[in-house]
C-alpha positions as CSV (number, residue, x, y, z in Angstrom):
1,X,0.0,0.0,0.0
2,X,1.1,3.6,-0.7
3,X,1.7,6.5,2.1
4,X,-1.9,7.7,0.5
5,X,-3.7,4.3,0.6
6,X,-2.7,4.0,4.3
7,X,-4.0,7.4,4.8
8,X,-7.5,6.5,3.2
9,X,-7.3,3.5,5.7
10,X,-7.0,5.2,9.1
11,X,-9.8,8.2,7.8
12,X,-12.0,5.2,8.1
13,X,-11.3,4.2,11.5
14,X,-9.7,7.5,12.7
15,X,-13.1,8.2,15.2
16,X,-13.3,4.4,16.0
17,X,-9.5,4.4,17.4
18,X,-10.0,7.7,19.8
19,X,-13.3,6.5,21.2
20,X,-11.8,3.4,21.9
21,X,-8.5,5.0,24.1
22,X,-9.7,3.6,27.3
23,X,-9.2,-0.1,26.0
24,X,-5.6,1.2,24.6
25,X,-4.7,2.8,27.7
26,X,-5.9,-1.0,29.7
27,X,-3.9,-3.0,27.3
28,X,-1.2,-1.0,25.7
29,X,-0.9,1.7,28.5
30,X,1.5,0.0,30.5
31,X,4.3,-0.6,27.7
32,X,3.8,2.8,26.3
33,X,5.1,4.1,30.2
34,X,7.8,1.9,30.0
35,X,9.1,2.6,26.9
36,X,8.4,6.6,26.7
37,X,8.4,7.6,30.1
38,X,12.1,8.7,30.3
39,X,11.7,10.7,26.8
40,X,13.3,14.3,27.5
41,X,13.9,17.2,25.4
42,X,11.9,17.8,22.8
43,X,10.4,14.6,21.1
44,X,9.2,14.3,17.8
45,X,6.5,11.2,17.8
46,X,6.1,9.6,14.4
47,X,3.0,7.6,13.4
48,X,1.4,9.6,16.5
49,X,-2.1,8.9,15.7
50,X,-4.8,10.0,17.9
51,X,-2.1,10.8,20.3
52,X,-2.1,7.8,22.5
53,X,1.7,8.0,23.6
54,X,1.6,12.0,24.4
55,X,-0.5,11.1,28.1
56,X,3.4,9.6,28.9
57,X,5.5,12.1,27.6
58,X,5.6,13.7,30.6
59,X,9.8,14.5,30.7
60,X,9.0,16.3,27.5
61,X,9.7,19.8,26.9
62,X,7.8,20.0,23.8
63,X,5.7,17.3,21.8
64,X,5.9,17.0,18.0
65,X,3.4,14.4,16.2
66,X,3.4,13.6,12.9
67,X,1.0,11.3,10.8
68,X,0.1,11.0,7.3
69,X,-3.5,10.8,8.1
70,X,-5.3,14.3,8.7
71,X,-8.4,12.5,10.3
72,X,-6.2,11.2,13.3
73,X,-4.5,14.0,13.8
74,X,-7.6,16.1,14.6
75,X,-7.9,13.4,17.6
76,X,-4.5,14.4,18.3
77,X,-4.4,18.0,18.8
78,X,-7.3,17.7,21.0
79,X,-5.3,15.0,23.4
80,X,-2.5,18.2,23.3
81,X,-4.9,20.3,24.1
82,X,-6.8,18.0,26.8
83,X,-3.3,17.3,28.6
84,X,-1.9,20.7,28.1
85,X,0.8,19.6,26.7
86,X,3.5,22.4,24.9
87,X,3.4,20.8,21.5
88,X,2.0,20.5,17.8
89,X,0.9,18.2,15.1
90,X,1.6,17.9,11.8
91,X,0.5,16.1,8.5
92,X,3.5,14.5,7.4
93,X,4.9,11.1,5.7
94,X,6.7,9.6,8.4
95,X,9.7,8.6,4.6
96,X,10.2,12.5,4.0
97,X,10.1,14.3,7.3
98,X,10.0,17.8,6.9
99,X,12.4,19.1,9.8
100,X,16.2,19.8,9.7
101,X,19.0,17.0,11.0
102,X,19.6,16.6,14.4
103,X,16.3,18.6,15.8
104,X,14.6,16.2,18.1
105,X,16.8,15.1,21.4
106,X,14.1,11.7,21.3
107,X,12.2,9.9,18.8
108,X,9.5,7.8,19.6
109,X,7.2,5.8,17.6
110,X,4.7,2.9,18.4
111,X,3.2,0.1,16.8
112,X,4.3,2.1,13.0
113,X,6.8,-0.1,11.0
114,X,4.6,-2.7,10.1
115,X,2.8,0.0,8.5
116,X,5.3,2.2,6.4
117,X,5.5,1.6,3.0
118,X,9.4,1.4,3.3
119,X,10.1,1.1,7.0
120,X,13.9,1.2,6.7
121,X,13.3,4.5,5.0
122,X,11.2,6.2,7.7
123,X,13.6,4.7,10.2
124,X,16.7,6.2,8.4
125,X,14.2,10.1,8.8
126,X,13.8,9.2,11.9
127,X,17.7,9.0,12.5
128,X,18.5,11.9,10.5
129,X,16.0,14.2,12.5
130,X,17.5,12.8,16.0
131,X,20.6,14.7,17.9
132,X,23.7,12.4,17.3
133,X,23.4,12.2,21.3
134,X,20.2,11.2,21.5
135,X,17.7,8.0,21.1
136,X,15.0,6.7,19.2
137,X,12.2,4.4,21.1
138,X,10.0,1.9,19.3
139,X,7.1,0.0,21.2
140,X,5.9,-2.6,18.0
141,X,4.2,-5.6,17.5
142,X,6.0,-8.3,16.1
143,X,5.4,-12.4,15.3
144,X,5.0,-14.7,18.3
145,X,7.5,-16.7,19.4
146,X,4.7,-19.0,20.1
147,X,3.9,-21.6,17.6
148,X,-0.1,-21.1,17.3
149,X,0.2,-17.1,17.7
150,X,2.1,-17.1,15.0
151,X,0.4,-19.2,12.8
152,X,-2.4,-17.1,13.6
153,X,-0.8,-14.1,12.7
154,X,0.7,-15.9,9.6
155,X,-2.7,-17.1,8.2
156,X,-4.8,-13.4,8.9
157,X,-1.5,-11.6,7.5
158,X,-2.6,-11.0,3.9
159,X,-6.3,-10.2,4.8
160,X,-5.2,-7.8,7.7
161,X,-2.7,-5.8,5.1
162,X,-5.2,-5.4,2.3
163,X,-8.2,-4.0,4.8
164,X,-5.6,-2.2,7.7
165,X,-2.3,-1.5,5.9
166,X,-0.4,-3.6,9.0
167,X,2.1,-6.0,8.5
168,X,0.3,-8.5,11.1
169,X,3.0,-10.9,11.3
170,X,6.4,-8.3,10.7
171,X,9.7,-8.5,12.7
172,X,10.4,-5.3,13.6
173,X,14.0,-5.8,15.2
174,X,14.8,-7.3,11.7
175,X,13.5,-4.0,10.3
176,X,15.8,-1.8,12.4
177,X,18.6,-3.6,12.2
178,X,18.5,-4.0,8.5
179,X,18.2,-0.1,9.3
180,X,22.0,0.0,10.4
181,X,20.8,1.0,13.8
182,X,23.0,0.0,17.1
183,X,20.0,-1.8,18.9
184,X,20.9,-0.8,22.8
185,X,17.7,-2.9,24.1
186,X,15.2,-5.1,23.1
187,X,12.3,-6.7,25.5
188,X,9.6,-9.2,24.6
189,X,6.2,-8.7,26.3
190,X,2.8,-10.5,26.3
191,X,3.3,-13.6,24.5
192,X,6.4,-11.8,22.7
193,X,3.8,-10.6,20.7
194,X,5.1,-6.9,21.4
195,X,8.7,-5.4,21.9
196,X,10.0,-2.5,23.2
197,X,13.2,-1.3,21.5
198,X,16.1,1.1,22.3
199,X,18.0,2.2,19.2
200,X,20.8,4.8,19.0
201,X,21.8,6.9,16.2
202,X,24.9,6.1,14.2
């Protein structure tokens, strides 16, 4: 799918994901704190969505969210707004950001790489956009180490790309090291079904 088809796909469902934040924040919340907590400086969040990782961006001085779909980001400058957070939004394609190099001290992202078009090139922005001396944090779902989740994810993969634009069954450490990234951390959660990962800069 192109930057423009996965646009079109999250207009569809852009109202359905914000009303349905609660249920993030039960399953999801919990990672998203572990991973972005410590975020300082100011943070450029790609693939932000409705917003669903700015409630832990506490450490921030100033929130930047990109995402190629307008519809979500509507959702997102009202969480801003709602958390009073000092920050902006922005319509952007997450393979052609449109900042200078070395402006962000952090760059987060969640649950994103199975969706980019060409994830090694949005993960090469995202390096380009982040201080030398600073990091980039990914929180991603990935295929199970166990044998029936996988074969689950395996068998809806196809179905779940062509309606969602999501790599179901993706392995997003694969993706970032075939990146060139130095990989600092990597943790498995929940059935190693999601993983939080530290990457520097080169």
């Amino acid at each position: 799918m192109s930057a423009d088809d996965i646009a079109d796909a999250y207009a569809d469902v852009a109202d359905k994901l914000a009303r349905w934040r609660h249920l993030d924040r039960l399953f999801a919340g919990r990672y998203r704190r572990h991973q972005f907590a410590d975020a300082d400086g100011r943070v450029l969040d790609v693939a932000c969505g409705t917003g669903r990782n700015f409630r832990y961006l506490s450490n921030a001085r100033e929130v930047v969210g990109i995402d190629i779909s307008a519809d979500m980001l509507t959702h997102a400058r009202d969480e801003l707004d709602r958390l009073g957070l000092d920050g902006s939004v922005h319509q952007m394609d997450a393979q052609a950001l449109d900042f200078a190099d070395d402006s962000f001290d952090t760059v987060i992202s969640s649950f994103s790489t199975c969706t980019f078009p060409d994830p090694v090139a949005a993960l090469h922005e995202m390096e380009r956009v982040c201080d030398p001396d600073g990091e980039i944090l990914l929180l991603e779902h990935r295929r199970s180490d166990a044998a029936p989740l996988a074969w689950l994810q395996d068998w809806r993969a196809e179905s779940h790309y062509e309606k969602n634009g999501c790599r179901l069954n993706h392995e997003p450490v694969a993706t970032v090291q075939r990146a060139g990234f130095s990989v600092e951390n990597v943790s498995p959660a929940f059935f190693s079904l999601i993983s939080t990962i530290d990457a520097t800069p080169r």
